[in-house]
gemmi code that builds the backbone of each chain (N, CA, C; Angstrom):
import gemmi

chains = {
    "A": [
        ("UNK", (77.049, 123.700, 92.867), (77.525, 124.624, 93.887), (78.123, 123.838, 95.050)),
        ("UNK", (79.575, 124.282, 95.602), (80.087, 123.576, 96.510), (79.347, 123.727, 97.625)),
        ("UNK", (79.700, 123.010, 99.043), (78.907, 123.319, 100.643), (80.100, 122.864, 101.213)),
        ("UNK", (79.919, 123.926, 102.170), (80.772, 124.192, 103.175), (80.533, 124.138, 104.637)),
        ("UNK", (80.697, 123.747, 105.567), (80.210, 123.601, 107.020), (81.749, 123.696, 107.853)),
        ("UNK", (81.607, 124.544, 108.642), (82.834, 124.529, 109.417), (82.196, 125.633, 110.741)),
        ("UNK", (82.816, 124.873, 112.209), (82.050, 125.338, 113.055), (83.131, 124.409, 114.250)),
        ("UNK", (82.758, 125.173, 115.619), (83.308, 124.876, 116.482), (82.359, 124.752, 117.079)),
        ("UNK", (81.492, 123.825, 118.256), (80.365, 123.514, 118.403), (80.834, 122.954, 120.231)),
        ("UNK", (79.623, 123.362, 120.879), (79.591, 122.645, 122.054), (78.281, 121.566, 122.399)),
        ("UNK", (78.247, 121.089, 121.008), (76.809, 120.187, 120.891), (77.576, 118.856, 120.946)),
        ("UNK", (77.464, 117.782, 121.151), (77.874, 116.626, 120.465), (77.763, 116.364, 119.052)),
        ("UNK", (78.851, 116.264, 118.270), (78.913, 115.942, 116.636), (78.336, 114.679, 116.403)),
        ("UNK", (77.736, 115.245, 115.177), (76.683, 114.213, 114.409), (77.544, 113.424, 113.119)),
        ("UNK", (77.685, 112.373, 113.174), (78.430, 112.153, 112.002), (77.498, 111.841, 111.172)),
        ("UNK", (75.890, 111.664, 111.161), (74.906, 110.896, 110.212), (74.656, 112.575, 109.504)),
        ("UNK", (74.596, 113.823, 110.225), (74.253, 114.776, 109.632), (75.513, 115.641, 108.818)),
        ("UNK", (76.847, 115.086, 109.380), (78.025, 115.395, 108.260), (77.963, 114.783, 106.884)),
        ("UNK", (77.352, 113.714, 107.053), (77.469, 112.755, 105.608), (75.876, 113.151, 104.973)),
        ("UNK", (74.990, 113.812, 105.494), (74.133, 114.605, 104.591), (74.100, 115.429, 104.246)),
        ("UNK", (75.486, 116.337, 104.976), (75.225, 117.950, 104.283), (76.211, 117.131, 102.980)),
        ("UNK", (77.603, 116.600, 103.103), (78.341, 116.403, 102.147), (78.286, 115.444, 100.897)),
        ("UNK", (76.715, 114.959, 101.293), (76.700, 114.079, 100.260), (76.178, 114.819, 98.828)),
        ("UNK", (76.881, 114.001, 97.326), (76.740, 114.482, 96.512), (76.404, 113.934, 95.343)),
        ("UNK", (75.084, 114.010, 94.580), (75.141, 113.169, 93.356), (76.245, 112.856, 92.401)),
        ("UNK", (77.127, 113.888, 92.189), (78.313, 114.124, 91.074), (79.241, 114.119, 92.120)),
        ("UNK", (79.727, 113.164, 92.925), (80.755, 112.857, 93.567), (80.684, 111.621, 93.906)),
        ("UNK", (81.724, 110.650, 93.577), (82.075, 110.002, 94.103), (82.689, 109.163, 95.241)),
        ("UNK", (82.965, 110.198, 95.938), (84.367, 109.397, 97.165), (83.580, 110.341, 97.859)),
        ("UNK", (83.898, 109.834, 99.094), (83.696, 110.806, 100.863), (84.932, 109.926, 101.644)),
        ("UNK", (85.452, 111.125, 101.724), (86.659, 110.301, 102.592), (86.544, 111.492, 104.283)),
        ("UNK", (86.348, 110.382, 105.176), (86.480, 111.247, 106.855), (87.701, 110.996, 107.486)),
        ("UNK", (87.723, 112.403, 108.496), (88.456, 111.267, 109.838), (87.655, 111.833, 111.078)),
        ("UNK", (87.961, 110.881, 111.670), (86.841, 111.329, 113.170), (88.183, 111.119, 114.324)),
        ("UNK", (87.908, 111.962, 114.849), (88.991, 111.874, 115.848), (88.403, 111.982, 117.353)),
        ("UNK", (88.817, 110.415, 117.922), (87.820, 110.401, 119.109), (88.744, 110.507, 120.447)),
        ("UNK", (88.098, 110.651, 121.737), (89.395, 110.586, 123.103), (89.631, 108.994, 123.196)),
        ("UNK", (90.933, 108.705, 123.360), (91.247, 107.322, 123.761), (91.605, 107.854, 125.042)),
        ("UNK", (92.123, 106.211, 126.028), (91.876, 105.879, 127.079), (93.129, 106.406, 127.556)),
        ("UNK", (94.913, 106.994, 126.591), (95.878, 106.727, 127.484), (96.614, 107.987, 126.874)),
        ("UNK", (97.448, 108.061, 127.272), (98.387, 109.211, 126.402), (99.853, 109.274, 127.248)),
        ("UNK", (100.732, 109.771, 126.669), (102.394, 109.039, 127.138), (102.270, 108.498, 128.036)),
        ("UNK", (102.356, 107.231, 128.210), (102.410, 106.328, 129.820), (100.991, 106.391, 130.370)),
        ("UNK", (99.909, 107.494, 130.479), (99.187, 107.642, 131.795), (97.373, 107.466, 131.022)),
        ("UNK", (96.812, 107.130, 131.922), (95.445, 106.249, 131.881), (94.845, 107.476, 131.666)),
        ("UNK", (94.128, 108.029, 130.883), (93.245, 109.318, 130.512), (92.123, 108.732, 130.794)),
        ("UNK", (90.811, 109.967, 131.482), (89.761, 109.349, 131.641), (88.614, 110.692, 131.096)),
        ("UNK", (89.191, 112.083, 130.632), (88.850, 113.102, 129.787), (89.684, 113.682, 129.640)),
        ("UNK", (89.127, 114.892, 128.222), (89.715, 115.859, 128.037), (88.655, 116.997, 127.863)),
        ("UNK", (89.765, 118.256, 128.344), (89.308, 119.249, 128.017), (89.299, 120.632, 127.241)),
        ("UNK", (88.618, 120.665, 126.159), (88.538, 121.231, 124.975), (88.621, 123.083, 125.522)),
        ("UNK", (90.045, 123.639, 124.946), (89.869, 125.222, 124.864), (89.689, 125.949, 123.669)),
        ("UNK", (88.845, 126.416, 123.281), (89.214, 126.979, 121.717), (88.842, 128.498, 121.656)),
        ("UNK", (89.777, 129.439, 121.114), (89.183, 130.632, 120.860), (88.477, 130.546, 119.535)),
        ("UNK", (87.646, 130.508, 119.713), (86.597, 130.708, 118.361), (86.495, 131.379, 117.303)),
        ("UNK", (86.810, 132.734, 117.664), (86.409, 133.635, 116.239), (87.432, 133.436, 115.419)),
        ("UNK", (88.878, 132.937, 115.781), (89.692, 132.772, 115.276), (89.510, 131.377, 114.091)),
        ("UNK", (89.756, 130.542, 115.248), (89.634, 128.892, 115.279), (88.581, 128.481, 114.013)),
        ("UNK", (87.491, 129.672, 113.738), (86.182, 129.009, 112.665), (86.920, 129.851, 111.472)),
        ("UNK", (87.649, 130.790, 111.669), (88.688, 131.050, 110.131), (89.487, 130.465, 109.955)),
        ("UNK", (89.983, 129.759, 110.219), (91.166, 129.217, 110.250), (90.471, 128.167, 109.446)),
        ("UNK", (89.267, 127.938, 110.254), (88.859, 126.112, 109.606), (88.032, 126.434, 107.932)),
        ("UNK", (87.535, 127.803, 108.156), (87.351, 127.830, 106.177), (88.531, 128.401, 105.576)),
        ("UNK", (89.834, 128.856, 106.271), (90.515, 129.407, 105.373), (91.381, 127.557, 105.350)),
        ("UNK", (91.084, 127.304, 105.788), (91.998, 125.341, 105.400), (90.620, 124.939, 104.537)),
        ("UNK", (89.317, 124.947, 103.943), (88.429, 124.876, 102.918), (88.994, 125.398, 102.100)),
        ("UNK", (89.642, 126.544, 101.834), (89.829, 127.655, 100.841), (91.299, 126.890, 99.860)),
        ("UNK", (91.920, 126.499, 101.295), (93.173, 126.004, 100.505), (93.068, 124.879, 99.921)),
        ("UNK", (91.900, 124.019, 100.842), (92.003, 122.657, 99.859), (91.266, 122.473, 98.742)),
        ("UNK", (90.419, 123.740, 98.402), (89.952, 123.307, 96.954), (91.137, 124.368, 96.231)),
        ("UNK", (91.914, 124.925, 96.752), (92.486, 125.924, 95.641), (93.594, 124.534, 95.216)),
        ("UNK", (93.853, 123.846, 96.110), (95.071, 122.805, 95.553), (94.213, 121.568, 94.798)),
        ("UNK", (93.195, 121.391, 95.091), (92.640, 120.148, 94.712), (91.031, 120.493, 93.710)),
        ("UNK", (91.103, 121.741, 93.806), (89.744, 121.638, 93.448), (88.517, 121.914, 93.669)),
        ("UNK", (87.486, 123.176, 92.956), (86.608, 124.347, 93.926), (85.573, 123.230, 93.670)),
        ("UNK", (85.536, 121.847, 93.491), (84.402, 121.138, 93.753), (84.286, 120.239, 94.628)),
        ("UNK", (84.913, 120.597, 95.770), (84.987, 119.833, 96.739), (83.897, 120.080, 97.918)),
        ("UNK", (83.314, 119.254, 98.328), (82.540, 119.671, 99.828), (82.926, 119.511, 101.340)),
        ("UNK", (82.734, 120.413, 101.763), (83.702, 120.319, 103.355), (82.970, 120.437, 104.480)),
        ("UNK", (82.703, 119.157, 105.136), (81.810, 119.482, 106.828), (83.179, 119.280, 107.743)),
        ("UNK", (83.079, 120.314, 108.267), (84.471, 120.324, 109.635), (83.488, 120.768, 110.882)),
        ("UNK", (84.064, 119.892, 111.755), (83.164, 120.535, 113.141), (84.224, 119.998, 114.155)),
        ("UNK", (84.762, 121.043, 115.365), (85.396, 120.674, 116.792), (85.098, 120.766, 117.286)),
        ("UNK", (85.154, 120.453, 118.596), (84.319, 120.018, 120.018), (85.003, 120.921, 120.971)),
        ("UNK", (84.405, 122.258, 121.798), (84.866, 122.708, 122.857), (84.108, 122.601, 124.477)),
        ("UNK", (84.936, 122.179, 125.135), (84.128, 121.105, 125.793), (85.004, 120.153, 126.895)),
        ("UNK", (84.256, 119.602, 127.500), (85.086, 118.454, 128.336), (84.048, 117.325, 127.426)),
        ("UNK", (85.264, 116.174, 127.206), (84.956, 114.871, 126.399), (84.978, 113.584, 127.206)),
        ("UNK", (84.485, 112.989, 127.725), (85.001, 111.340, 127.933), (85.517, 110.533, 127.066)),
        ("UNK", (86.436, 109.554, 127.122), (86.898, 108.123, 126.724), (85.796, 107.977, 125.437)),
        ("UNK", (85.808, 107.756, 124.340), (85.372, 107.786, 123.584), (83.893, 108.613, 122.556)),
        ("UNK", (84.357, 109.965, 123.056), (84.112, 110.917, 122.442), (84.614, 111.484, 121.276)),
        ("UNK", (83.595, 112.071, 120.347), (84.090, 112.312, 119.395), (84.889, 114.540, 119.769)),
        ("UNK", (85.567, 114.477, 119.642), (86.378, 115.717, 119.424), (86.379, 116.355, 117.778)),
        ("UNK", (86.407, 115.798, 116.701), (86.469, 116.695, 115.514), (86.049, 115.264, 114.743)),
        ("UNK", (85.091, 116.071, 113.645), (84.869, 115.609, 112.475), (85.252, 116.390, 110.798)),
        ("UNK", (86.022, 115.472, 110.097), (86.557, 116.175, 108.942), (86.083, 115.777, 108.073)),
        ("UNK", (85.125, 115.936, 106.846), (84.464, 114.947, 105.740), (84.551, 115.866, 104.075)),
        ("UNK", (84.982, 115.198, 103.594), (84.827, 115.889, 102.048), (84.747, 115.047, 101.231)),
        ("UNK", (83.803, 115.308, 100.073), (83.490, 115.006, 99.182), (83.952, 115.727, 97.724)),
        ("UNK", (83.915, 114.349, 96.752), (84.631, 114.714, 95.721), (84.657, 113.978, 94.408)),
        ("UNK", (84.783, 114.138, 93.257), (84.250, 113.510, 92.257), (84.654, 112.257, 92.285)),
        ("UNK", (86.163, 112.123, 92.603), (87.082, 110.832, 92.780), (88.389, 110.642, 94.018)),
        ("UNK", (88.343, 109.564, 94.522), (89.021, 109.467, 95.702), (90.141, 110.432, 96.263)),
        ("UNK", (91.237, 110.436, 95.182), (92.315, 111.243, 95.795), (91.688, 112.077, 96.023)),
        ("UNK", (91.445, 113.262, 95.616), (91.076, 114.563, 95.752), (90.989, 114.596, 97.625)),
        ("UNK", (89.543, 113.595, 97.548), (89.366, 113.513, 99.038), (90.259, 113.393, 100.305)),
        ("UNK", (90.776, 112.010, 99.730), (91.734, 111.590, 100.841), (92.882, 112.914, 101.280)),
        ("UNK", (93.342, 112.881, 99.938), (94.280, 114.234, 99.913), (93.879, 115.528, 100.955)),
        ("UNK", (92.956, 115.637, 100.663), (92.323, 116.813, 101.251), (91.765, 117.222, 102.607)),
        ("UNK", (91.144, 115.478, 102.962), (90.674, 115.365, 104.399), (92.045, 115.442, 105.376)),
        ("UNK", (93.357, 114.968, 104.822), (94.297, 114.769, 105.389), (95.265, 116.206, 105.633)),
        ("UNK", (95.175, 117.184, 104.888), (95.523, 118.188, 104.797), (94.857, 119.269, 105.866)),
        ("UNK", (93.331, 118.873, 105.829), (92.676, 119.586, 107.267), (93.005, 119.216, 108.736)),
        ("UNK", (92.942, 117.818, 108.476), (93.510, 117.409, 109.755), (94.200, 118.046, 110.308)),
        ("UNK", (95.463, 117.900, 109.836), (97.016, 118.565, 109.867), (96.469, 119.718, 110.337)),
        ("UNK", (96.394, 120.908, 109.356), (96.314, 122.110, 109.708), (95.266, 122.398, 111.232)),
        ("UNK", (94.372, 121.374, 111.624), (93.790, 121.559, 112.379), (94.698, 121.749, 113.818)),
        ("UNK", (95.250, 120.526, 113.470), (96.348, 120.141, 114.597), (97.364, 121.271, 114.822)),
        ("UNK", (98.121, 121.750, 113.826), (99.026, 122.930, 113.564), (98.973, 124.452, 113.440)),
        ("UNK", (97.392, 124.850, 113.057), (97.181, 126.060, 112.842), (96.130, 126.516, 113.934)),
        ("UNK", (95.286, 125.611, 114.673), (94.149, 126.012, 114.620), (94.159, 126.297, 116.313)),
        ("UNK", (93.343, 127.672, 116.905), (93.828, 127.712, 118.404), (92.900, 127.154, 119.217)),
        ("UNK", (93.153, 125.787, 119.457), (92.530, 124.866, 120.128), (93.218, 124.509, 121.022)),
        ("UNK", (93.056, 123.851, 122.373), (93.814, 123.191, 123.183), (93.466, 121.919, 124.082)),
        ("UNK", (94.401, 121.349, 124.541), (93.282, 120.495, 125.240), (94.527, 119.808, 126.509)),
        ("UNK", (93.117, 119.763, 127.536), (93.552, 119.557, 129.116), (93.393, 118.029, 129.318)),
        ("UNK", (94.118, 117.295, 129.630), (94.017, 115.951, 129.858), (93.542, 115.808, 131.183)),
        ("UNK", (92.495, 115.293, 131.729), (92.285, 114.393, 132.942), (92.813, 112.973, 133.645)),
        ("UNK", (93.491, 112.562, 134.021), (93.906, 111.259, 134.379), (93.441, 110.571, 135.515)),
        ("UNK", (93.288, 109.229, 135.854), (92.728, 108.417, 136.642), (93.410, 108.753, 138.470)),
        ("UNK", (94.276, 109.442, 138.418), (95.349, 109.859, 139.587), (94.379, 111.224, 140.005)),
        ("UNK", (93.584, 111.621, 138.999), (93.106, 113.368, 139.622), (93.479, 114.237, 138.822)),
        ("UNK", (94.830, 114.034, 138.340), (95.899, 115.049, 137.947), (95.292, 115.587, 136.407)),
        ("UNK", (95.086, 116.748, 136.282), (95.278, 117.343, 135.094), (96.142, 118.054, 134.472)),
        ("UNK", (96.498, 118.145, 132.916), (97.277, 118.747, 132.848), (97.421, 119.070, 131.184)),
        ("UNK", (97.897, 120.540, 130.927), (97.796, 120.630, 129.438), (98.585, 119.959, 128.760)),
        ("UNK", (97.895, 119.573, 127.439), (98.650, 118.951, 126.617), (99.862, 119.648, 125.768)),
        ("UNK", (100.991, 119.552, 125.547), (101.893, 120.297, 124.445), (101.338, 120.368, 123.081)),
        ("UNK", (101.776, 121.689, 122.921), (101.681, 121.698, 121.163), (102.331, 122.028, 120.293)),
        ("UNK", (102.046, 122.820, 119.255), (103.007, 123.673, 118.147), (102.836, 124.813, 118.228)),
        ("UNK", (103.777, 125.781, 118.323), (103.616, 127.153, 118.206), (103.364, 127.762, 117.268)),
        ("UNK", (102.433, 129.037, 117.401), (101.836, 129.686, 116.098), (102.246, 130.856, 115.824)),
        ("UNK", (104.197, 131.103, 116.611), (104.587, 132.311, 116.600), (105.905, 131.470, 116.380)),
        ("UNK", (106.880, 132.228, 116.108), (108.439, 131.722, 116.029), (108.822, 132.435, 117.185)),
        ("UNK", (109.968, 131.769, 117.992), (110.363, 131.287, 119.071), (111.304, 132.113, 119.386)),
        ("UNK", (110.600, 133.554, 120.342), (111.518, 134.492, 120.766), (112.924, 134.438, 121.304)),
    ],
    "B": [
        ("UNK", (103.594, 164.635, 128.897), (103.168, 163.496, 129.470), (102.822, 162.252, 128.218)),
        ("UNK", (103.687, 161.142, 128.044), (103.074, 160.345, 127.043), (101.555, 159.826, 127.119)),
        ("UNK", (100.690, 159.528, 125.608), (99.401, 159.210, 125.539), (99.635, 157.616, 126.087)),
        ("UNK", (98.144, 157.268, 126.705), (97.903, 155.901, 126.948), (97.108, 155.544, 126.043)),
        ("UNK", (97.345, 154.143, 126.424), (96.618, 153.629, 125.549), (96.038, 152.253, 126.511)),
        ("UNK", (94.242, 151.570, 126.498), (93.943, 150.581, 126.928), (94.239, 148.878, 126.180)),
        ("UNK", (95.052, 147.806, 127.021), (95.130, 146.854, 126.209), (94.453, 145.727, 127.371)),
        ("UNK", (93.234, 144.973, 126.243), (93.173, 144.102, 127.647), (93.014, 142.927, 126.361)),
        ("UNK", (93.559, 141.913, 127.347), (94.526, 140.936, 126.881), (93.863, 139.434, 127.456)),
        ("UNK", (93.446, 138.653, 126.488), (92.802, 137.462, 127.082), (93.901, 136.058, 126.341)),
        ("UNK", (93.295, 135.166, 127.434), (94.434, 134.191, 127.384), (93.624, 132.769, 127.480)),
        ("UNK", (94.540, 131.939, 127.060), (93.692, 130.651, 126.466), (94.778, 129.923, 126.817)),
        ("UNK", (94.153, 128.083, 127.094), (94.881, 127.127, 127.231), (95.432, 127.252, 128.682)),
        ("UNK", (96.701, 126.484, 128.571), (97.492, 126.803, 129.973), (97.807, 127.773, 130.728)),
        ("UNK", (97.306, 128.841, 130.042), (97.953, 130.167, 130.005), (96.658, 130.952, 131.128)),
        ("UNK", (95.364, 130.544, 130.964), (94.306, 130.480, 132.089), (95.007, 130.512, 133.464)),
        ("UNK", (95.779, 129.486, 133.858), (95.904, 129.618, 135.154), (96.761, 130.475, 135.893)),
        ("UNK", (96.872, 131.776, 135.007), (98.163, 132.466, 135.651), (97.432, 133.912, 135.511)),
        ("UNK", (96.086, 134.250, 135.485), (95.109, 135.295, 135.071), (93.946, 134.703, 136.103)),
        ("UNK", (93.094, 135.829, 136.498), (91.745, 135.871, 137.168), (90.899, 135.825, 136.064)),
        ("UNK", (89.805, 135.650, 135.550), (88.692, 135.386, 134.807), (89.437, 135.695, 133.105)),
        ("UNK", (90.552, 134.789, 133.439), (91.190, 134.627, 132.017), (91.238, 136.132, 131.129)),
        ("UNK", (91.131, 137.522, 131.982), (91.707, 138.122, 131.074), (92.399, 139.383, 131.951)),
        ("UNK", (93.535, 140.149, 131.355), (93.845, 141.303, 132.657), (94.005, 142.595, 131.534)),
        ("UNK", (93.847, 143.652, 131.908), (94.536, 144.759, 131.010), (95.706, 145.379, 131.583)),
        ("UNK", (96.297, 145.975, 130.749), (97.398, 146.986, 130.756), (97.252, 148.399, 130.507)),
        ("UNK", (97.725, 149.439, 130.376), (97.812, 150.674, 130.530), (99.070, 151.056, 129.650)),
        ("UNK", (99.391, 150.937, 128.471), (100.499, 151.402, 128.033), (100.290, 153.076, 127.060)),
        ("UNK", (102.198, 152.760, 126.804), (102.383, 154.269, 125.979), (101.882, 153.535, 124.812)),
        ("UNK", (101.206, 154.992, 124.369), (101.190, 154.759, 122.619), (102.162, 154.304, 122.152)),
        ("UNK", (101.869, 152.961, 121.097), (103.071, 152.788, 119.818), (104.135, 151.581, 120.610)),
        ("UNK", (103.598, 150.841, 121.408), (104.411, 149.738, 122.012), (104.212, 148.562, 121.311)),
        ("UNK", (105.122, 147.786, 121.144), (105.692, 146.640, 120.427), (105.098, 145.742, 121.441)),
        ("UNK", (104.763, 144.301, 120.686), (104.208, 143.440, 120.433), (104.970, 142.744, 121.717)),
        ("UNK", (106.183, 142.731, 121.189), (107.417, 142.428, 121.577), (108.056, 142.843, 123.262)),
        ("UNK", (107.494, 143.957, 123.647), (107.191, 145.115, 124.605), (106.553, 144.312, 125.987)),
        ("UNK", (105.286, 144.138, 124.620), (104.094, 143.520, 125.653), (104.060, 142.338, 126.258)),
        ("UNK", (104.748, 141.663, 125.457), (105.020, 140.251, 125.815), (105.580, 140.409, 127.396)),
        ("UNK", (107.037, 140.786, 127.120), (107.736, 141.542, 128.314), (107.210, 141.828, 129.550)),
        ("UNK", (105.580, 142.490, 129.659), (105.434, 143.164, 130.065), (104.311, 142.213, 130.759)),
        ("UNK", (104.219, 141.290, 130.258), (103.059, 140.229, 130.679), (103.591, 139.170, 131.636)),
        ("UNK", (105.055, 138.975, 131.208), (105.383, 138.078, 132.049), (106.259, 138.689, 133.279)),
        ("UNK", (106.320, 139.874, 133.038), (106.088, 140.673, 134.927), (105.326, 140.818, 135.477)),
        ("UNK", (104.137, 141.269, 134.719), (102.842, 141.287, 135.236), (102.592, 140.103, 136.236)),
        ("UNK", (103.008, 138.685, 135.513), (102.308, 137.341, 135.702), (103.535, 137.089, 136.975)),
        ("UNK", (104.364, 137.375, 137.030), (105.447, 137.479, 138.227), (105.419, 137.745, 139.087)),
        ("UNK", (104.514, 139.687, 139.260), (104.142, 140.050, 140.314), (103.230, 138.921, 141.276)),
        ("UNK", (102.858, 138.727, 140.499), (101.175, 138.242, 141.207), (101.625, 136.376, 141.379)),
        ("UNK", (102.287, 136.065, 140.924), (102.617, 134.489, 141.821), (104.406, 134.087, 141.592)),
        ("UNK", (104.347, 134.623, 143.227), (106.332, 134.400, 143.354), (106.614, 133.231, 142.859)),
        ("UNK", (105.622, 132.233, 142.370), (106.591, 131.070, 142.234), (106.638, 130.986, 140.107)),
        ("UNK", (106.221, 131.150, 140.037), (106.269, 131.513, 138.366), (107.689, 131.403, 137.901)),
        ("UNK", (107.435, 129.829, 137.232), (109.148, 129.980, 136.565), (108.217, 129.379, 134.852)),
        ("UNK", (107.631, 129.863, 134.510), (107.135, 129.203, 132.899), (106.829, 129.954, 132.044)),
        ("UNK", (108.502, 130.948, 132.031), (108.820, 131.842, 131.008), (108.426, 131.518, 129.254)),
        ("UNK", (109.368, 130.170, 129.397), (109.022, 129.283, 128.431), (107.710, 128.872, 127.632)),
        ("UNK", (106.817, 129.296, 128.294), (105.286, 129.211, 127.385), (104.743, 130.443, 126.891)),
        ("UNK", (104.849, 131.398, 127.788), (104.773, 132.749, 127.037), (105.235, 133.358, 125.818)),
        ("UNK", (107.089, 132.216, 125.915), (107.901, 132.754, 124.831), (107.422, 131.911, 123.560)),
        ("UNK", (106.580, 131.210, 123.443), (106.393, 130.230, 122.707), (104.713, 130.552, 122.350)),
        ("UNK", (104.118, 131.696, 122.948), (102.643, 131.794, 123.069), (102.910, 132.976, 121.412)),
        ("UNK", (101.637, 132.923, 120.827), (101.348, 134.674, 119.639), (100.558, 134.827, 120.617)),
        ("UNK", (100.619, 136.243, 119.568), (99.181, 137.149, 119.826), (98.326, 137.325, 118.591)),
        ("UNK", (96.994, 137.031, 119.078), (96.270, 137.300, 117.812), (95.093, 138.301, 118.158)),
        ("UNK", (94.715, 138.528, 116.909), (93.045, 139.485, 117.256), (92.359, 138.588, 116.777)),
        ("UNK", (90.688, 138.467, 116.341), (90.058, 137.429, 116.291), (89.867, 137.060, 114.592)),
        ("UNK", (90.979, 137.688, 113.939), (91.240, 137.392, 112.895), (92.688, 136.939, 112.045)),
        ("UNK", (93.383, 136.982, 112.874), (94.836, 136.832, 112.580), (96.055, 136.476, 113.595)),
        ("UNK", (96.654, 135.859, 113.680), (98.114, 135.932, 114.352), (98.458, 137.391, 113.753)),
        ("UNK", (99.344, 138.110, 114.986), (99.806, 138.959, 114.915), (101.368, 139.125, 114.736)),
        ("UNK", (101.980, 139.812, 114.606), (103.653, 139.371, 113.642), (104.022, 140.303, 115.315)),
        ("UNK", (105.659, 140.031, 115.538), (105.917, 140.360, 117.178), (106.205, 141.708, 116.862)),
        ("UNK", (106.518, 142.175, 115.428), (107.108, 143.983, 115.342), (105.961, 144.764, 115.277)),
        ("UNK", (104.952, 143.680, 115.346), (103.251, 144.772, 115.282), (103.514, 145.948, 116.452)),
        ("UNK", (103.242, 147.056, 116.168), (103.168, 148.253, 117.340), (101.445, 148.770, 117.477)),
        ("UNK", (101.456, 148.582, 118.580), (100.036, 148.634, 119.066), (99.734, 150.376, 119.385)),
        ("UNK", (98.982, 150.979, 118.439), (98.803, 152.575, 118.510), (97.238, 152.799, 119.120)),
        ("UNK", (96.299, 151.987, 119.329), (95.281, 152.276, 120.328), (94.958, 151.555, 121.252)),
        ("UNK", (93.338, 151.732, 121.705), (92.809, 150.573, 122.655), (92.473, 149.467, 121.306)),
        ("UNK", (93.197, 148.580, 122.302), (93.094, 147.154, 121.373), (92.666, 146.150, 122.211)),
        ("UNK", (91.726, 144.804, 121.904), (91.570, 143.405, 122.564), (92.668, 142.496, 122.126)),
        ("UNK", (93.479, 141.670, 122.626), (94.754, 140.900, 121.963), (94.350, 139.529, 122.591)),
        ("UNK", (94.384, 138.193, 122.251), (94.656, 137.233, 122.673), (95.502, 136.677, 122.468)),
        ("UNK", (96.325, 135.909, 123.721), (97.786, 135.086, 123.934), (97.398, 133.615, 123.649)),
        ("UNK", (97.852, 133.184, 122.769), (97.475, 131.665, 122.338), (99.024, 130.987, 122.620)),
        ("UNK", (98.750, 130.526, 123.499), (99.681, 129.185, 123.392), (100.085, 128.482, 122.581)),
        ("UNK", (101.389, 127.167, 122.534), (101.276, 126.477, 121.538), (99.976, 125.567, 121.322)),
        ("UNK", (99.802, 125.680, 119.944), (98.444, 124.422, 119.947), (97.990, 123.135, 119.631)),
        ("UNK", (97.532, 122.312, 120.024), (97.218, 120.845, 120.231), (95.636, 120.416, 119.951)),
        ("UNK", (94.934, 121.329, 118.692), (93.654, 120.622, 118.582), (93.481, 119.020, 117.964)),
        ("UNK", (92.333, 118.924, 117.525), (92.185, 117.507, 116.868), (91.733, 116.347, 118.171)),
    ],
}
model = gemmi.Model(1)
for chain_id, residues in chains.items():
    chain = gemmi.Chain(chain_id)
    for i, (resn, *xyz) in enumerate(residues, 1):
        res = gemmi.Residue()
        res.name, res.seqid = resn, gemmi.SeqId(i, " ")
        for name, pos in zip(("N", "CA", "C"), xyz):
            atom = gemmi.Atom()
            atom.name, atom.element = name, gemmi.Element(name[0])
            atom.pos, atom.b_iso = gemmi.Position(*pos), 0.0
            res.add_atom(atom)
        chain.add_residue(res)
    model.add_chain(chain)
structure = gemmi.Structure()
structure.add_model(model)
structure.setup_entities()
């Protein structure tokens, strides 16, 4: 039976408890990505960010991107997804993506495909802090076509 | 006399700072476009701060309910909750 975890969380992410829900005797590969705050962003010294997410949306979105990646790759895949809504410091973790899978591609393929859609589909946002005071939202992709 | 209808309308991202406790309602006719409302938001958001020139994010914002993006020819026939999502930048 596959497992699934997907959640938008204002806890700090666990990466020791992502790699226990997803771990699997009959799998081989775990492929992640962790996506943490760095220090800079175009030109300017970042010192946080701040996490907006509408939720009820944002946690379908993140099993309907489960749904797609085993329909392309495979209903034996396991999926821990978790985002961070929240203000983050300089090396915070913001999202964890982990799946498991009998053999590598599948994974890689797949972890990389959430990402993406995370980045592209999912209604999250985020406010940059800088060392000047200044905050300010970050740009994104639109989830409507362009009146 | 046309029917009303209640729309209250919450907003996310950048879109926060142009709203009081991030959400306002409207008062419309039955059967108004998506498209309508949009319109109707960024007068709203006009009235209330003369200096407002960031047409441009609104036009670039959906609307969703807490299950879907909403398509712009959607016509809104009751009291509905809508949220304005900006473009988005998770990860």
């Amino acid at each position: 039976m596959t497992k699934t975890h997907t959640r938008i969380t204002e806890k700090p992410i666990n990466i020791q408890q992502a790699m226990a829900f997803i771990q699997d005797p009959q799998h081989g590969a775990m492929a992640n990505f962790i996506g943490t705050i760095r220090n800079h962003n175009v030109g300017r010294d970042v010192i946080s960010v701040n996490y907006d997410v509408f939720i009820p949306l944002a946690e379908k979105v993140l099993q309907d991107l489960c749904k797609e990646v085993r329909q392309q790759w495979g209903n034996d895949l396991n999926c821990f997804i978790e985002h961070y809504k929240g203000q983050l410091n300089v090396g915070g973790i913001s999202v964890i993506v982990m799946i498991s899978s009998v053999h590598r591609e599948e994974a890689f393929k797949a972890c990389r495909y959430i990402i993406e859609g995370i980045k592209h589909k999912c209604p999250i946002w985020k406010q940059e802090r800088y060392v000047d005071g200044v905050s300010q939202w970050v740009k994104g992709h639109a989830l409507c076509a362009k009146t | 006399m046309s029917e009303k209808i209640k729309l209250s309308i919450k907003f996310c991202g950048a879109l926060r700072q142009y709203v009081e406790d991030d959400e306002f309602c409207l008062m419309l006719s039955k059967k108004t476009s998506l498209l309508h409302i949009r319109q109707l938001i960024i007068s709203k958001i006009r009235e209330q701060h003369q200096s407002f020139n960031n047409d441009s994010l609104f036009d670039h914002s959906a609307f969703a309910n807490e299950t879907k993006i909403l398509q712009e020819d959607q016509i809104i026939d009751c009291d509905s909750r809508l949220t304005v999502l900006p473009p988005v930048c998770g990860g």
